[in-house]
N, C-alpha and C positions, 0 to 999 in steps of 0.2 A: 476618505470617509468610510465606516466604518458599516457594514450594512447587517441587517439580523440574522444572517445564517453564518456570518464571514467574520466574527467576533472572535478574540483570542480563545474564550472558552471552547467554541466553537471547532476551533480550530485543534486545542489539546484534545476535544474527546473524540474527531474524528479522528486522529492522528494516533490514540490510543482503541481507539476499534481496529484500524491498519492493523499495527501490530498485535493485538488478540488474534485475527483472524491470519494473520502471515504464522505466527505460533502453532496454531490450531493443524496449520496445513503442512507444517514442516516437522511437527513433533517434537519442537523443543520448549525449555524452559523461559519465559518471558525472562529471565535474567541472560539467558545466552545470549541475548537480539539486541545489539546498536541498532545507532541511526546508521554506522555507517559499516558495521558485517557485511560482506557479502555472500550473499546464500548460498552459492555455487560454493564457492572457496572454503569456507570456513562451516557453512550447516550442512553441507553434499543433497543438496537441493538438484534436482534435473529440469530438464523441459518441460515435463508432466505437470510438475509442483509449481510451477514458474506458469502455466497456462492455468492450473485450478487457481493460483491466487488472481490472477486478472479476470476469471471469472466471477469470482467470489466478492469481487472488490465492484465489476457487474451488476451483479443482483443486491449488493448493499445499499450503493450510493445511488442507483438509475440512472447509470452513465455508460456508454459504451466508449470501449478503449482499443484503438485499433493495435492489432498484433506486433506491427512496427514496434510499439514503443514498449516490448517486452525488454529490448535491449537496454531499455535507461531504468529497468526493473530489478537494479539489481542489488539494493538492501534499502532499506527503508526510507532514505532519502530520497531517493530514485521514486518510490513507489507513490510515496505522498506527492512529489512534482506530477507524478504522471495523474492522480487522482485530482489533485487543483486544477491541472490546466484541463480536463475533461468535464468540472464540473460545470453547470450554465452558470453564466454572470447575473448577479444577483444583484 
C-alpha cells in the first residue's frame, strides 16, 4: 500500500534533493554524480565531506543517522538506502 509521504513522486523528489545537497557538498556538477559514483573514488570526497553530508541529510529530512552507516554512504545509492531506512514508517 502506498501511503502519502511514500509515493513514487515522493520518492523522485526526495532522491533529487539527496543529490542537490550531496552536489552542493562536494563541488561538483549535478552531471558528474550517478546513482552508483562513488565519492571517495571518483569525486575525492574525504571524511569531513562524508560527515557534512549525513549531517546535512540530518537537518533536512529530521532524522538522525548513526555514524556506522557512513560506511554504506558511499554514492548515492547507499545514501538514499541509508535515508529510507532512517525515515519513520509512515
Amino acid at each position: 500500500m502506498t501511503t502519502p509521504d511514500n509515493t513514487i513522486a515522493d520518492r523522485e523528489a526526495r532522491k533529487a534533493k539527496i543529490k542537490e545537497m550531496v552536489c552542493r557538498i562536494l563541488e561538483i556538477d549535478p552531471a558528474e554524480l550517478t546513482d552508483t559514483s562513488l565519492f571517495k573514488e571518483e569525486h575525492d570526497a574525504d571524511s569531513l565531506r562524508a560527515i557534512e553530508i549525513l549531517a546535512a541529510l540530518e537537518r533536512e529530512f529530521g532524522i538522525t543517522i548513526e555514524q556506522d552507516e557512513l560506511s554504506r554512504m558511499v554514492n548515492l545509492d547507499g545514501v538514499e538506502s541509508v535515508v529510507d531506512r532512517a525515515l519513520p514508517a509512515r
